[in-house]
C-alpha positions as CSV (number, residue, x, y, z in Angstrom):
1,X,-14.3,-141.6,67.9
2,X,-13.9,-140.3,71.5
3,X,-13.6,-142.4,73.9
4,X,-16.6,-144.2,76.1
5,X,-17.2,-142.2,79.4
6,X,-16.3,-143.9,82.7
7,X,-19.3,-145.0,84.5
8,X,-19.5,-144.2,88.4
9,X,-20.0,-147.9,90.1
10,X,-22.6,-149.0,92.6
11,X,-24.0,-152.7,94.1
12,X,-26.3,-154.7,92.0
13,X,-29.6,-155.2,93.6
14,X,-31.8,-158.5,93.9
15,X,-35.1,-158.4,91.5
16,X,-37.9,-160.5,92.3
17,X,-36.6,-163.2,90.1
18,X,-33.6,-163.3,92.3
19,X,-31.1,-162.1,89.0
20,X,-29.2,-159.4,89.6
21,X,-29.5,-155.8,88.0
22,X,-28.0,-152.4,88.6
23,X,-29.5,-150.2,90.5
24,X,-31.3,-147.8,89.4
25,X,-29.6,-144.7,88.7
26,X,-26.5,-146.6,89.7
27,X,-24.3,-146.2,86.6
28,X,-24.0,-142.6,85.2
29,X,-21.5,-141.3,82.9
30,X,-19.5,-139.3,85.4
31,X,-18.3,-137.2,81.8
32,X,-22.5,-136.1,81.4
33,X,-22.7,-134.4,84.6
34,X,-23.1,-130.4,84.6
35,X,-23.2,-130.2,80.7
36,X,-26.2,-128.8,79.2
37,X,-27.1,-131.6,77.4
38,X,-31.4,-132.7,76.3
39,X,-33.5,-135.1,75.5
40,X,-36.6,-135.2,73.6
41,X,-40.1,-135.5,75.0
42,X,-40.2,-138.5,72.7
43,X,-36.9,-140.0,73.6
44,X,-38.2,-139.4,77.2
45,X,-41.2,-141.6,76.6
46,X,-39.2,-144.2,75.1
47,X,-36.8,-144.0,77.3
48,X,-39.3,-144.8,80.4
49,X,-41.1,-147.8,78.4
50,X,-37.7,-149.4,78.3
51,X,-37.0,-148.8,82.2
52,X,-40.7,-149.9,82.8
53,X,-38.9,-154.1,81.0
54,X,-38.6,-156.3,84.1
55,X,-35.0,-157.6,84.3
56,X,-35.2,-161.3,82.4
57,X,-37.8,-159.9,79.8
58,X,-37.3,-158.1,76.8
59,X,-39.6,-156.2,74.4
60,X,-39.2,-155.7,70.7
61,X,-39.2,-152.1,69.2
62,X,-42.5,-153.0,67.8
63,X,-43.5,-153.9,70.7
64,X,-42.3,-150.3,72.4
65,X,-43.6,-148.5,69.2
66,X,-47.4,-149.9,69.2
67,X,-47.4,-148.7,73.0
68,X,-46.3,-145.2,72.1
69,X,-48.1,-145.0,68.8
70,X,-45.0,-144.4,67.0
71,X,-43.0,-146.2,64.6
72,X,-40.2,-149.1,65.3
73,X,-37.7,-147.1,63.1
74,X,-38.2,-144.2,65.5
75,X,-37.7,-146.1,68.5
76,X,-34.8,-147.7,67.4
77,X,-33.2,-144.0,66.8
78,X,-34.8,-142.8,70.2
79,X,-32.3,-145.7,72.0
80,X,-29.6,-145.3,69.1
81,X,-27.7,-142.4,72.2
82,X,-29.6,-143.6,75.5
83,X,-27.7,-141.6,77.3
84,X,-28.6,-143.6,81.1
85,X,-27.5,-146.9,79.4
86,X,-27.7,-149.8,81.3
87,X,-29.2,-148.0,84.4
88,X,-32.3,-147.5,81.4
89,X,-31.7,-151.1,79.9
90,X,-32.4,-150.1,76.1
91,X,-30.4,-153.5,75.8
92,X,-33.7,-155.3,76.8
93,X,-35.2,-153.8,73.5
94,X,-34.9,-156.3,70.8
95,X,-36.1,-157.6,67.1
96,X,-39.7,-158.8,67.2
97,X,-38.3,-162.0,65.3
98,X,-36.0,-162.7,68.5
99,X,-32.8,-161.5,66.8
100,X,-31.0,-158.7,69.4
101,X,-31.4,-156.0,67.1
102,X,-29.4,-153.2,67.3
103,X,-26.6,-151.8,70.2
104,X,-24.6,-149.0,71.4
105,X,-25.8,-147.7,67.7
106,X,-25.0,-150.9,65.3
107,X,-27.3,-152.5,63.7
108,X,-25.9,-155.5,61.6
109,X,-28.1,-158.6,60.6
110,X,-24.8,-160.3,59.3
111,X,-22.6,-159.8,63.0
112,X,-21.9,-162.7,64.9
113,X,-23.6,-163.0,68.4
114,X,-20.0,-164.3,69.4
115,X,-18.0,-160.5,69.0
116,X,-18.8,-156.9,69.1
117,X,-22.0,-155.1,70.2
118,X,-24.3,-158.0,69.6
119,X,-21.9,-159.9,72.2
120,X,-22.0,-157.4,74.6
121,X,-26.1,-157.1,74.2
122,X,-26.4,-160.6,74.5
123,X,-23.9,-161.5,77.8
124,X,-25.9,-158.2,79.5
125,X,-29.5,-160.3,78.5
126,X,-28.1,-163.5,79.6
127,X,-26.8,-161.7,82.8
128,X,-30.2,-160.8,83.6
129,X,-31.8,-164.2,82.8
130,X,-32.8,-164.1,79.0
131,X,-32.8,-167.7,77.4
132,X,-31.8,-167.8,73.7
133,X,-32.2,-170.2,71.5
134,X,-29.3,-172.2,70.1
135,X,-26.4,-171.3,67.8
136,X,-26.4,-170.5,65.1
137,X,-29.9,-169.0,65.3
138,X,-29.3,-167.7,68.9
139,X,-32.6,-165.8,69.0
140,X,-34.4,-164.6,72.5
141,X,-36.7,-167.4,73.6
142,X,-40.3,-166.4,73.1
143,X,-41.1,-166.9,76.5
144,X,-39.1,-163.6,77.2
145,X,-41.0,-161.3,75.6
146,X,-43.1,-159.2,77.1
147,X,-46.8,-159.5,75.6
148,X,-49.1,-156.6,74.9
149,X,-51.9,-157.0,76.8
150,X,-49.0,-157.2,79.8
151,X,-48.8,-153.8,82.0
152,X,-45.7,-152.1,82.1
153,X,-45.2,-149.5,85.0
154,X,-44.0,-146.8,82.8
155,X,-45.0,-144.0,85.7
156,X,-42.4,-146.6,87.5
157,X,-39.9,-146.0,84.4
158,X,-40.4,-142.0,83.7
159,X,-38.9,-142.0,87.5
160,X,-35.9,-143.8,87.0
161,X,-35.6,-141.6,84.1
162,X,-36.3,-138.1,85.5
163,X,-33.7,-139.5,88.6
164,X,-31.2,-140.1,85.6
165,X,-31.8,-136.3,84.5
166,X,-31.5,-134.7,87.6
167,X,-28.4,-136.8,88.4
168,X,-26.8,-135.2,85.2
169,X,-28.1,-132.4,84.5
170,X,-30.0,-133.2,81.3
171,X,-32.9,-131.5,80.3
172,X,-36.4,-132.2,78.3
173,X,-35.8,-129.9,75.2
């Protein structure tokens, strides 16, 4: 397994609920610039619902799917490689039942929330102002969620994307 890229560094900004979140753009892989490297059109869409989460909300897959038309299985592998993770939060995508779902490509109903990728998904939620409910359920508070009749600015989130893409170089295949 190669090793994780090193991520170029810049200063968090303030959101309107006063947590603080990188700025967008702000952390590239500095190993994904100048290769010749796509996305889909699909993952593209995805990838610009999950920008489009405030910071301190999440959304479930479901949630992202029924938005898209699509499925929650295809979302899921859409965000398995996000390629501008966390400057697109795909970590702010979780399991309709409140359970983090799935990160940096594991999925695993039976890992603690203490170690691992579910530990790192859930200090990066908490980071941002996510409340969870207590151990050992430790599911995201409902009041998290964002709810479908709620507008997301996804023209707001296709930027932050395209700025990702033209930052490294990767193309719409």
């Amino acid at each position: 397994m190669a090793p994780e890229p090193r991520r170029q560094r810049k200063p968090a900004v303030k959101t309107e609920r006063g947590v603080k979140a990188p700025a967008a753009a702000a952390e590239l892989p500095v190993e994904m610039a100048g290769k010749n490297l796509k996305v889909t059109a699909f993952r593209l869409r995805v990838l610009a619902a999950c920008a489009a989460i405030p910071p301190g909300r999440v959304a479930s897959y479901g949630e992202i799917a029924a938005r898209l038309r699509s499925s929650a299985r295809a979302v899921g592998g859409a965000l398995r490689r996000n390629p501008f993770a966390p400057t697109v939060p795909c970590h702010r995508v979780v399991a309709a039942t409140g359970h983090i779902g799935g990160f940096s490509g594991v999925w695993d109903k039976a890992a603690k929330p203490t170690c691992g990728p579910p530990a790192k998904k859930i200090k990066l939620l908490k980071g941002e102002g996510v409340a969870f409910t207590a151990m050992p359920e430790h599911k995201v508070q409902a009041s998290c969620f964002v709810q479908a009749e709620e507008d997301l600015d996804v023209a707001a989130g296709e930027e932050i994307v395209r700025r990702c893409m033209a930052q490294t170089g990767i193309k719409i295949a």
